[in-house]
C-alpha positions as CSV (number, residue, x, y, z in Angstrom):
1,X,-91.1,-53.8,-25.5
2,X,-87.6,-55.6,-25.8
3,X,-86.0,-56.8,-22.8
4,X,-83.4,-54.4,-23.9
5,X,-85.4,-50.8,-24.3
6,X,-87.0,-52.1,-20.3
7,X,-86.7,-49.4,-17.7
8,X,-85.8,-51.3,-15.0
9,X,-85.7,-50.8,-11.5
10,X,-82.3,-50.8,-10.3
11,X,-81.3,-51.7,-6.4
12,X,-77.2,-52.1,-5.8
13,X,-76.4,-52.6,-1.9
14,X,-72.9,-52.1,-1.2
15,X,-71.6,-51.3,2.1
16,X,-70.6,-47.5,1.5
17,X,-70.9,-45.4,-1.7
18,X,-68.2,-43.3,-2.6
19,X,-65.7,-42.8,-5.3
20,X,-62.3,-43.0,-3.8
21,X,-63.0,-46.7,-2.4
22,X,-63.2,-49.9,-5.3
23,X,-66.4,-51.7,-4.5
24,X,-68.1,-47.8,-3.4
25,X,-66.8,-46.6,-6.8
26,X,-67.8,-49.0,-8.8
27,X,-71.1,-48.8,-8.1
28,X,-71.4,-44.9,-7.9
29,X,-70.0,-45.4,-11.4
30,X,-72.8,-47.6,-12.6
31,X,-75.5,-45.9,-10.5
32,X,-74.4,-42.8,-12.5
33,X,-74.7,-44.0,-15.6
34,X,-78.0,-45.9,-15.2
35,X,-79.8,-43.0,-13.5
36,X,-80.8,-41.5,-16.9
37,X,-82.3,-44.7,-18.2
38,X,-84.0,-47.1,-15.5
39,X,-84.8,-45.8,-11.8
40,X,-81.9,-46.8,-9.5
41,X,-81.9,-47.1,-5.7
42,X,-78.6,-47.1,-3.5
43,X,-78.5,-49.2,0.0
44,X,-75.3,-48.8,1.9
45,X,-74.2,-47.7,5.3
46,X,-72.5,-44.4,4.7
47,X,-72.6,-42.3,1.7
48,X,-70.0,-39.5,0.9
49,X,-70.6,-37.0,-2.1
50,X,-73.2,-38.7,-3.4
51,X,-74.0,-38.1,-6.7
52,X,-77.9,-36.6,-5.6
53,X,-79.9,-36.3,-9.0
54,X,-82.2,-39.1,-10.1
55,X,-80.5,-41.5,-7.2
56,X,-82.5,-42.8,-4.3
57,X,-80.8,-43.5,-1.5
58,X,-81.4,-45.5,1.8
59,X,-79.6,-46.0,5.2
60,X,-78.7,-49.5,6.0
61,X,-77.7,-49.6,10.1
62,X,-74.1,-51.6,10.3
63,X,-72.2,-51.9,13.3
64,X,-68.9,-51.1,11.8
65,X,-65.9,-51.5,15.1
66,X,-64.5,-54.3,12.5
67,X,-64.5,-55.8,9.5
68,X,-66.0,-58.8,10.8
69,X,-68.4,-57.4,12.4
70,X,-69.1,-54.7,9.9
71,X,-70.2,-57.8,7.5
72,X,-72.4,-59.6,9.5
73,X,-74.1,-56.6,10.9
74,X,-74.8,-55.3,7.7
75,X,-75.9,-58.3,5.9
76,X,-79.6,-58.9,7.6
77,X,-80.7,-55.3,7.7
78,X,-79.6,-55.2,3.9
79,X,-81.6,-58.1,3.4
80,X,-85.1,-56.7,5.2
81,X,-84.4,-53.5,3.6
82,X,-83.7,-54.2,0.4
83,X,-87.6,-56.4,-0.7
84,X,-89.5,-56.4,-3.4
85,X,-90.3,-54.7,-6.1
86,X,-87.2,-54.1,-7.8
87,X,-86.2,-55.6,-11.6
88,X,-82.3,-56.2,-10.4
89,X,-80.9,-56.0,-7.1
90,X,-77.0,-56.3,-7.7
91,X,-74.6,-57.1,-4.7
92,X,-71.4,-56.6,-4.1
93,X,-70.4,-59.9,-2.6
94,X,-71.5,-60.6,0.7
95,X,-74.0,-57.4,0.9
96,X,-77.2,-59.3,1.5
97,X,-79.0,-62.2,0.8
98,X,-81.7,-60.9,-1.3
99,X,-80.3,-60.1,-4.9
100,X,-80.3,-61.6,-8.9
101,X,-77.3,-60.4,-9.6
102,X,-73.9,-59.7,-7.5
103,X,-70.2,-58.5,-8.5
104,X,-67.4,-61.0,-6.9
105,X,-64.9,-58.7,-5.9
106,X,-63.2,-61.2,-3.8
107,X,-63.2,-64.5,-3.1
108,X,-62.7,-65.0,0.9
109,X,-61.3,-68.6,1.0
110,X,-59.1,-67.7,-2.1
111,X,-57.4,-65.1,0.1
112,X,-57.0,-67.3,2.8
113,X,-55.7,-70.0,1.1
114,X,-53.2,-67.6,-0.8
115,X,-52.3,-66.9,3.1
116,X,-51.5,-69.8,3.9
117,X,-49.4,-70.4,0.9
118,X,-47.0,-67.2,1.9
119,X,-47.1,-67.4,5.7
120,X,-47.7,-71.3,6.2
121,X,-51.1,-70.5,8.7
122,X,-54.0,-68.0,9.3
123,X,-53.9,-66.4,13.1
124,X,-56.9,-67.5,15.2
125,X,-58.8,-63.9,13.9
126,X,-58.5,-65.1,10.1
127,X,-59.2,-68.7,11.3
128,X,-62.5,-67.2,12.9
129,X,-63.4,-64.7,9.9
130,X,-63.1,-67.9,7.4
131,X,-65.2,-70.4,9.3
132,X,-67.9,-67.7,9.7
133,X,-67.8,-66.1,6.7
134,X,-67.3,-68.6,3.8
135,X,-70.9,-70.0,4.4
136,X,-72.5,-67.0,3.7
137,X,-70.4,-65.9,1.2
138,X,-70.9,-69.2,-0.7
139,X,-75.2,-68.8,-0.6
140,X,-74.8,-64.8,-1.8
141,X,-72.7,-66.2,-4.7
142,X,-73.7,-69.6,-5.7
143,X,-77.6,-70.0,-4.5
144,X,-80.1,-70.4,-8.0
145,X,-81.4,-67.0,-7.2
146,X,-78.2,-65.3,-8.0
147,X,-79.4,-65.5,-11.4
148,X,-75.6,-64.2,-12.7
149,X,-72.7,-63.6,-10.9
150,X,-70.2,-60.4,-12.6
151,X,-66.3,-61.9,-12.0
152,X,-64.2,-58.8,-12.1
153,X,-61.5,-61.3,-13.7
154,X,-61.1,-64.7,-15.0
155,X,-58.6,-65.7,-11.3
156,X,-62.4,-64.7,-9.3
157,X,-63.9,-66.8,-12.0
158,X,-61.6,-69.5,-11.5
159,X,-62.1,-69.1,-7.4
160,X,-66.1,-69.1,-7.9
161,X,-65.7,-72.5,-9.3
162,X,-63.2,-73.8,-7.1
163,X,-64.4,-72.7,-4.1
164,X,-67.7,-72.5,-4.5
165,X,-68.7,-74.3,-7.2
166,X,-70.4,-71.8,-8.8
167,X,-69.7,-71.9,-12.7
168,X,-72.5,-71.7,-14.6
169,X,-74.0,-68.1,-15.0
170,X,-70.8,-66.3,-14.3
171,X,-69.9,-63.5,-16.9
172,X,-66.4,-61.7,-16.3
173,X,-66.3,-57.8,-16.7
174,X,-63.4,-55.9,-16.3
175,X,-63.4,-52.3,-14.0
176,X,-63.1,-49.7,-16.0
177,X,-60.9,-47.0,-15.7
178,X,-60.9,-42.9,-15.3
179,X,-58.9,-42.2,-18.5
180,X,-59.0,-38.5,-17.8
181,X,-57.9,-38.3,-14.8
182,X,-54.9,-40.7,-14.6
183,X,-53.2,-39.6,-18.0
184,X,-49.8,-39.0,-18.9
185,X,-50.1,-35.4,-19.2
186,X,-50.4,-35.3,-15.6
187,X,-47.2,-35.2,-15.8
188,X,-47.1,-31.6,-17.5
189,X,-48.2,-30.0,-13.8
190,X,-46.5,-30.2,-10.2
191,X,-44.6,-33.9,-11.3
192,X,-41.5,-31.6,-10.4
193,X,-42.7,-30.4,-7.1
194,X,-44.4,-33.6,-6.0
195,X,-41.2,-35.4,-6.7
196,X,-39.0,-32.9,-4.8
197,X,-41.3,-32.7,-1.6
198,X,-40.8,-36.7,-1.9
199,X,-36.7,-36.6,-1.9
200,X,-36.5,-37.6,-5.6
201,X,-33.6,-35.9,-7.5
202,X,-34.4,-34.9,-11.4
203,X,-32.7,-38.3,-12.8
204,X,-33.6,-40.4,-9.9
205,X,-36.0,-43.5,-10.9
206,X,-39.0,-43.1,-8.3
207,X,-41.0,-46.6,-7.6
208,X,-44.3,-46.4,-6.6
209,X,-46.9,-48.5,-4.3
210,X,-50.1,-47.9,-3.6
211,X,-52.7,-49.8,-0.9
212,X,-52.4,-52.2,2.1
213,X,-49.1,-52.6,2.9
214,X,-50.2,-55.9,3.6
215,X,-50.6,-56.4,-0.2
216,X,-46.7,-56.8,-0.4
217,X,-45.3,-53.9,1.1
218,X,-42.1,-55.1,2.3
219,X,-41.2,-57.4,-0.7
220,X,-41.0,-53.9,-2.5
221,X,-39.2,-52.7,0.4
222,X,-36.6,-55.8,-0.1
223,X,-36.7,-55.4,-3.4
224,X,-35.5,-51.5,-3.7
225,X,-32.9,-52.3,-1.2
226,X,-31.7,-54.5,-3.8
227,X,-31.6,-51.8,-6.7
228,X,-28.9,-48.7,-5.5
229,X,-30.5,-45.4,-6.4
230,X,-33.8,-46.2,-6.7
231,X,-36.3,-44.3,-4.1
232,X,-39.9,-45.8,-3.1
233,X,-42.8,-44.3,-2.2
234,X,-45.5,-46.3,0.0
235,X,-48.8,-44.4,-0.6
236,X,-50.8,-46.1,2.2
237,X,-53.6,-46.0,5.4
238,X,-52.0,-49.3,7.1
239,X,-49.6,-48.8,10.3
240,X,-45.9,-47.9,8.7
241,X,-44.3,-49.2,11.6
242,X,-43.4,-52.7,10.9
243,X,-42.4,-52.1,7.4
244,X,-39.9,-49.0,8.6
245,X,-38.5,-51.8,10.5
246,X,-37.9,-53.6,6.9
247,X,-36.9,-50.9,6.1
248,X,-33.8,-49.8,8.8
249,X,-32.8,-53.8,8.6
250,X,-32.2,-53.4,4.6
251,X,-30.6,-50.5,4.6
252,X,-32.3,-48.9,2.6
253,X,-34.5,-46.4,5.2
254,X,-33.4,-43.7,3.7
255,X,-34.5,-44.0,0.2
256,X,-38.2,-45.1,1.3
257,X,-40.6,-42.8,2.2
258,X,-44.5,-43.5,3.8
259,X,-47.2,-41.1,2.7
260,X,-50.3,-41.3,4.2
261,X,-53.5,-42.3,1.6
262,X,-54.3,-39.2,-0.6
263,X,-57.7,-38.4,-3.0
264,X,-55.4,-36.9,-5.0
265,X,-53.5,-40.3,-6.0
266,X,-53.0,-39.1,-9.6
267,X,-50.5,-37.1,-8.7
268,X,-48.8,-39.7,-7.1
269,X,-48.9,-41.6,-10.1
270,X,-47.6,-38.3,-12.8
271,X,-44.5,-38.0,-10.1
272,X,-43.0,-42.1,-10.4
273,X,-41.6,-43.3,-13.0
274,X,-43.0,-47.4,-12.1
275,X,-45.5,-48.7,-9.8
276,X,-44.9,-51.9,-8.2
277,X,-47.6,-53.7,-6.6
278,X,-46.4,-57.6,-6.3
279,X,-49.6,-59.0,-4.4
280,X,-49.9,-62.0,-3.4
281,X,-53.7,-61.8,-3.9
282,X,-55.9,-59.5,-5.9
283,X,-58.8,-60.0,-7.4
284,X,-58.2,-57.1,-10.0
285,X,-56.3,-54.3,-8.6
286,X,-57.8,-51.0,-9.6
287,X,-54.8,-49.4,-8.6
288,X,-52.7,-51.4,-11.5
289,X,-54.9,-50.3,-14.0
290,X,-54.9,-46.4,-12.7
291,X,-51.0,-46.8,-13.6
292,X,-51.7,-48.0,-16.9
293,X,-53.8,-45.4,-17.6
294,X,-50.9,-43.0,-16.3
295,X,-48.8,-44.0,-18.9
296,X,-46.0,-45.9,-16.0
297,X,-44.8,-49.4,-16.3
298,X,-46.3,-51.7,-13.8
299,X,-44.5,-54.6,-12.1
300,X,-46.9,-57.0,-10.5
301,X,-47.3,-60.3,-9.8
302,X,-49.4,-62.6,-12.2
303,X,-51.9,-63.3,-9.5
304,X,-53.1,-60.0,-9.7
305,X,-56.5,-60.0,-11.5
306,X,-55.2,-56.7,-14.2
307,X,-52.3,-58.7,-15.0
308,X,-54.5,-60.7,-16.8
309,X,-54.0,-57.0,-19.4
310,X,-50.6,-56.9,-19.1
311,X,-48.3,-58.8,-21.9
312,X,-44.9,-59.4,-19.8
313,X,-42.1,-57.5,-21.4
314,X,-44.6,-55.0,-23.9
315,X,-46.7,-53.1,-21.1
316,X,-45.2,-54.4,-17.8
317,X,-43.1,-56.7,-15.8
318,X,-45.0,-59.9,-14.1
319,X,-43.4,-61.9,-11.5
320,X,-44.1,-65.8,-10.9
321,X,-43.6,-65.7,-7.2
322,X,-45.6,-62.0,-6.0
323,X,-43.0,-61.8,-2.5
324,X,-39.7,-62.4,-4.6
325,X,-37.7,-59.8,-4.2
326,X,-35.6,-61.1,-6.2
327,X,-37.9,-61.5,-8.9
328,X,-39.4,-57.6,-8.4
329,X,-35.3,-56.6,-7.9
330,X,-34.7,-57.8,-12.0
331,X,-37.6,-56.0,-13.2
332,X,-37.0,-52.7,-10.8
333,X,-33.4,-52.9,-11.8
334,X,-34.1,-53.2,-15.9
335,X,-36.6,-50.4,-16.2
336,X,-34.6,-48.1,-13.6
337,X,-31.5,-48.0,-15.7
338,X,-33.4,-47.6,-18.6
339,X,-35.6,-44.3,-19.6
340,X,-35.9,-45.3,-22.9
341,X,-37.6,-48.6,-21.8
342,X,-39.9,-46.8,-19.2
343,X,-41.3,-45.0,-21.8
344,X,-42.3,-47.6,-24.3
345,X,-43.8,-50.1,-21.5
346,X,-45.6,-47.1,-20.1
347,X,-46.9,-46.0,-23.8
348,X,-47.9,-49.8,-24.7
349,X,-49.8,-49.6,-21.3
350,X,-51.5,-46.8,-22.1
351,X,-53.1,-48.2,-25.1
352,X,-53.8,-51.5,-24.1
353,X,-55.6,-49.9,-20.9
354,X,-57.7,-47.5,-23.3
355,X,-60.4,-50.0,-24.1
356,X,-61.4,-50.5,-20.4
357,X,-63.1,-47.7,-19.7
358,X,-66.3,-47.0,-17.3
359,X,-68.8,-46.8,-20.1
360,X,-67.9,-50.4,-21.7
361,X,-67.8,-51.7,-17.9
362,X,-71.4,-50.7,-17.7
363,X,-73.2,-51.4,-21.1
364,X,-71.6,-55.5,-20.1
365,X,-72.9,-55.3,-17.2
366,X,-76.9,-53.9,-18.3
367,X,-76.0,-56.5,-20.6
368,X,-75.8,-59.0,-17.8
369,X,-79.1,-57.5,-15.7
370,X,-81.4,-57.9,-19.1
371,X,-79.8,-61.6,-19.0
372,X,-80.8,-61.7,-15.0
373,X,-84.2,-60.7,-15.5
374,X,-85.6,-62.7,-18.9
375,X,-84.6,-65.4,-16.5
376,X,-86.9,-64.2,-13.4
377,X,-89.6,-63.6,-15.7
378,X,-89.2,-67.2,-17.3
379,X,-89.1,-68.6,-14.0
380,X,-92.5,-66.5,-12.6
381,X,-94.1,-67.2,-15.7
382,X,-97.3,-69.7,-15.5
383,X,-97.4,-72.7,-16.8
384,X,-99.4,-73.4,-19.7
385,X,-102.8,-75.2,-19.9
């Protein structure tokens, strides 16, 4: 049989599986795809509309009271439960201990050194999170066993390699995207009542964020201050209160509103006219691509990993430094006084964003597990003679 006609037998460990949370979609979006080729197992804390047919699934205990806490716990248990047996066990990051293959969603001491570079030190929590963490981290990602590491963009490649040391054996594979549900026609049904429960007038440019408000929240805040008749919307689960602050102190309070997070984000995107998401570190950003696919005109830093799909100027606006305001103001002011300009950037999004989609995500990455295991089988292979 060829390695690539193999059933294989599939294990992915990820802390939760869902579809509404990046590292818990994306592999609910594999393990749904696989399920009707090769038998695939799912071990992960919590599991929330799971897709039941031809998945097995399998309760890993966590302590979750932090996110700290909720790694470490997780990671032995993982390990133990996860054994033998199976053709490819893919991680997400720091999952477990026990794998050939694992997706590098982030890079911990690449976030802490991008940090440092914004708010010139880490507090004694991040100081703690770094020194315990980045060990293990480094051994789920760059021991031989890791057979290939999946960079979901060619910034985590460069981190792996920096930080880690880990170059050889790393592909990079793009997310993919839900083309059908984040489309421009969206924009065909409730755009007008969205926008209206939101405060937008008919003709008023409306910005968009979406995530961690920690992920540059208040240099969009700064930023619309900066840009008279533009109104923001923060679609976000972090505390408001110290950006309201930003907020009152700009005065420009009464042209931002908070919304808490929503399953329904695609609505979100049909009702804005931009998304701005100028992060200071992101290792892709599905969120950037789900505006692509929208048909909106992004601005976003370049150290975002899906800037890496954006030309500047054709299908979005990249900034050099992510918390200029400045720098977000010029692109914020350009495409709000121009429709015509929204439009194109959003349409030239829309096709470059096309290609990316869930299906191409996962034949490059079976791709990558047929790669994973010719070089298990080498390796268990007896010598000759």
């Amino acid at each position: 049989m060829s390695p690539a006609a193999r059933r294989l037998r599939i294990a992915f460990v990820v802390h939760d599986y869902n579809r509404h949370m990046g590292h818990s979609r994306y592999v609910a979006e594999l393990a749904s795809r696989y399920k009707r080729d090769h038998e695939v197992h799912v071990f992960a804390n919590t599991f929330e509309e799971p897709d039941p047919d031809g998945i097995t699934y399998h309760h890993v205990p966590a302590c979750r009271t932090n996110a700290l806490v909720s790694i470490l716990s997780f990671v032995l248990p993982a390990t133990a439960m996860v054994g033998g047996g199976y053709d490819v066990v893919h991680a997400q990051g720091l999952c477990g201990l026990r794998h050939n293959v694992a997706t590098a969603h982030f890079c911990q001491p690449g976030w802490y050194d991008a940090l440092v570079k914004a708010k010139g030190a880490l507090t004694w929590r991040q100081s703690l999170s770094r020194a315990l963490i980045t060990p293990l981290e480094r051994l789920a990602l760059a021991q031989p066993s890791t057979r290939r590491v999946i960079a979901i963009s060619e910034s985590i490649r460069g981190d792996l390699a920096r930080f880690f040391g880990r170059a050889d054996g790393v592909r990079v594979i793009y997310h993919g995207v839900d083309l059908e549900r984040f489309h421009p026609r969206n924009r065909t049904a409730g755009r007008d009542r969205l926008r209206s429960e939101l405060g937008a007038a008919p003709d008023q440019c409306l910005a968009l964020f979406v995530g961690n408000l920690q992920k540059g929240g208040a240099a969009v805040i700064r930023a619309v201050a900066r840009v008279p008749g533009v109104r923001l919307v923060l679609v976000s689960g972090s505390d408001p209160a110290a950006d309201r602050a930003i907020a009152r102190a700009a005065g420009a309070e009464d042209r931002i509103v908070f919304h808490p997070l929503s399953r329904h984000i695609e609505r979100f995107f049909a009702a804005a006219d931009v998304f701005v998401f100028p992060t200071i570190y992101e290792p892709y950003g599905m969120v950037i691509s789900e505006a692509m696919a929208s048909g909106l005109p992004v601005i976003t830093s370049r150290t975002a990993g899906a800037a890496e799909l954006i030309e500047h100027g054709k299908d979005g606006w990249l900034t050099a430094d992510p918390w200029a305001p400045d720098q977000i103001a010029e692109g914020l002011r350009a495409l709000a006084a121009d429709p015509g300009l929204r439009q194109r950037m959003g349409s030239a999004a829309r096709s470059e964003i096309e290609a990316y989609t869930w299906d191409r995500t996962a034949e490059q990455t079976m791709a990558v597990y047929h790669e994973a295991v010719a070089l298990d089988d080498r390796s268990n292979r007896p010598e000759a003679g």
